[in-house]
Steps between C-alpha positions, in 0.01 A plus 500: 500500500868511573610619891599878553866553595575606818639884453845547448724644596538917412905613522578916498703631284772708726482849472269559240445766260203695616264772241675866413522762807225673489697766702732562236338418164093615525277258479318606130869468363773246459468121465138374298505175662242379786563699784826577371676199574755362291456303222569183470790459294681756746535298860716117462174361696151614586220332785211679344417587127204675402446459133296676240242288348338698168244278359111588496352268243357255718258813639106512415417870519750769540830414373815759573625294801803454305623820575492420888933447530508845321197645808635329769850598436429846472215519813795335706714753511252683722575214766755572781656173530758489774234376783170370549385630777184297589655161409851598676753408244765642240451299176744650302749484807423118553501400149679536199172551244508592139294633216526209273366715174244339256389148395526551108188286441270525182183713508314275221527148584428405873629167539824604329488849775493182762776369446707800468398601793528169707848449349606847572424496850674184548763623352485849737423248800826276371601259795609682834313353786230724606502726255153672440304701220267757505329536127277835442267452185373541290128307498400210716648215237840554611438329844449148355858495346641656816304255711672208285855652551485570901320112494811371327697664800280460789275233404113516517400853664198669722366780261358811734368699220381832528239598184129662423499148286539131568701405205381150514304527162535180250576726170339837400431512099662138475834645637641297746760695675404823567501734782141357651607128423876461664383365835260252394830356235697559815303291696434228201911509473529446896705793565269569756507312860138420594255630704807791596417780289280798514350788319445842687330811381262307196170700436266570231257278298590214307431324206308173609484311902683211341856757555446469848465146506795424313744784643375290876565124306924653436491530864481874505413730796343807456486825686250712323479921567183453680653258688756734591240771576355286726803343691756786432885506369650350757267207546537415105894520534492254810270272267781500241771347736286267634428429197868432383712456783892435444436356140679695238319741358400677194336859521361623189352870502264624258453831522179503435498335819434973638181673402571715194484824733826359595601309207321669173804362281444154425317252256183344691416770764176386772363714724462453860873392546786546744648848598836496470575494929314195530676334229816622638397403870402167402796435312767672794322173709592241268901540632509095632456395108723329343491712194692293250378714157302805453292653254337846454298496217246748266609853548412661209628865474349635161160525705651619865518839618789651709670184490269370772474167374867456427544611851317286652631211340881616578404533853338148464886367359706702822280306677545164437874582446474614834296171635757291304772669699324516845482107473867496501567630797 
C-alpha cells in the first residue's frame, strides 16, 4: 500500500461570497441552494463545494435517499450560518464555498452511476491546491467513488466513519458495490491507510460472527453505541483522534448513524442510536482533523416528518464546513 501524502496546503479565496442576508431576504425565501450560498458557476474560485449526490440504487431496504440534495437543501435554510458559536469560527467569512448542484449519474446501472459520479467530482474538485468537497447523498455507494477521487488528490486516507452499519460486507444478493459493501472494496482497493480508521455509533444484530472478523482483518476500529453508553461522547471522540492523528482524513456520515426518534427519514433505521447532541458534540471535537473529503449520506425525506431528518443532516454539513474552516485558521 502506497504512502499517504502529507496534507497540503489549503489557500482562501479573498473576500468571499458568503449565503443571502438573512436580515434582508427571510430565510424560507430567496436562493434554493445549501444554506444559500452561491452556486458554483457564480464565484471565479471556490475552497469548499458541497455537491448533490442523487443515487439510491446501491440501498437494501428503503430506497428514497435520492431525494436527500432536494431535503437537505430545503432543511438548510433553517440554519443561521454567519457563526458557529461552539466551534468559534465564520465559515462563510473564511471561505469562499459553493453549492456545486447535482452529479447527473444514472439511477439503473451502478457501475456506470460510479463513474459519473467519480468523474464529476473530479471535475468539481479540478486542480487548485487544497481545494475540498463535501458530497451529501444519496445512499452509502456514493462514498467508494468519492473515496477514489479525494485518494487521487490526497493519497491513501484514515476513514472515521460514523454509521448504525459496518459497511464492510463482501456483496449482498451477488452485488458487489453497494451501500453495505464500499468499505470492504475500499479497503481491497487500498484507499484506506491501515490500522487508522474507525467506525463510531454501529449497533444492532448482524448477519453471521464472521462480519466482525473480517471488518477487524481491514484494520478497522470500532466504537459501538454500547460502547459509547458505557465510556460516554467525549471519551469515543478522543478515541477517534487517537485513532487518526494528523493523517488525512475521510469522514463519512450515515445518517443512520441517530436513533430514528431523531432521524425517522432514512433507509436502514436501528434503534438504540445516537441523539443528535452527542453526534454533534462528538463531531465539534474532531476540529484537529485533517478533513480532506466529506460525506453525509442516507437522508431519506419521503419517510421524515417535519423535516427532522433533513435537518439534522444539514446541521451535520455546517458542521464539517465549519471544522474544514476552523482548521484554517
Amino acid at each position: 500500500m502506497s504512502e499517504p501524502s502529507t496534507s497540503r496546503s489549503f489557500t482562501p479565496v479573498p473576500d468571499p461570497v458568503g449565503p443571502v442576508d438573512a436580515t434582508t431576504m427571510p430565510r424560507y425565501a430567496g436562493a434554493s441552494t445549501f444554506f444559500r450560498m452561491p452556486e458554483i458557476t457564480a464565484v471565479p474560485d471556490y475552497d469548499i463545494a458541497v455537491l448533490g449526490v442523487p443515487f439510491d440504487t446501491g440501498t437494501s431496504y428503503r430506497p428514497g435517499a435520492r431525494f436527500a440534495p432536494i431535503g437537505v437543501r430545503g432543511a438548510s435554510r433553517l440554519i443561521r450560518p454567519a457563526f458557529h458559536v461552539e466551534l468559534d469560527v465564520a465559515p462563510f467569512r473564511q471561505l469562499q464555498i459553493v453549492d456545486a448542484g447535482d452529479v447527473p449519474c444514472t439511477p439503473y446501472d451502478i457501475p456506470a452511476a460510479m463513474d459519473q459520479i467519480q468523474q464529476h467530482a473530479t471535475e468539481v474538485l479540478g486542480e487548485k491546491e487544497g481545494r475540498r468537497l463535501i458530497s451529501v447523498g444519496g445512499d452509502h455507494t456514493i462514498a467508494l467513488p468519492l473515496l477514489r477521487t479525494a485518494v487521487s488528490k490526497h493519497g491513501p486516507v484514515a476513514l472515521v466513519h460514523f454509521d448504525a452499519h459496518l459497511d464492510t460486507w463482501d456483496t449482498y444478493f451477488n452485488a458487489p458495490v453497494t451501500h453495505g459493501t464500499i468499505f470492504r472494496r475500499a479497503f481491497e482497493e487500498g484507499l484506506l491507510i491501515e490500522d487508522h480508521s474507525i467506525h463510531v455509533g454501529t449497533r444492532g444484530p448482524i448477519y453471521d460472527s464472521i462480519d466482525l472478523r473480517d471488518d477487524a482483518d481491514f484494520g478497522f476500529k470500532v466504537i459501538r453505541c454500547s460502547d459509547i453508553d458505557r465510556i460516554g461522547a467525549e471519551a469515543a471522540a478522543q478515541q477517534v483522534l487517537e485513532r487518526v492523528g494528523d493523517l488525512p482524513v475521510y469522514l463519512s456520515v450515515d445518517i443512520d448513524v441517530l436513533d430514528p426518534a431523531f432521524a425517522p427519514g432514512t433507509g436502514t433505521p436501528e434503534v438504540g442510536g445516537l441523539t443528535s447532541r452527542e453526534l454533534l458534540l462528538m463531531l465539534r471535537m474532531l476540529g484537529s482533523l485533517n478533513i480532506v473529503a466529506a460525506d453525509l449520506v442516507e437522508v431519506a425525506p419521503a419517510y421524515d416528518h417535519a423535516d427532522v431528518t433533513s435537518l439534522a443532516g444539514a446541521t451535520v454539513v455546517y458542521d464539517v464546513l465549519s471544522l474544514m474552516a476552523k482548521k484554517t485558521l
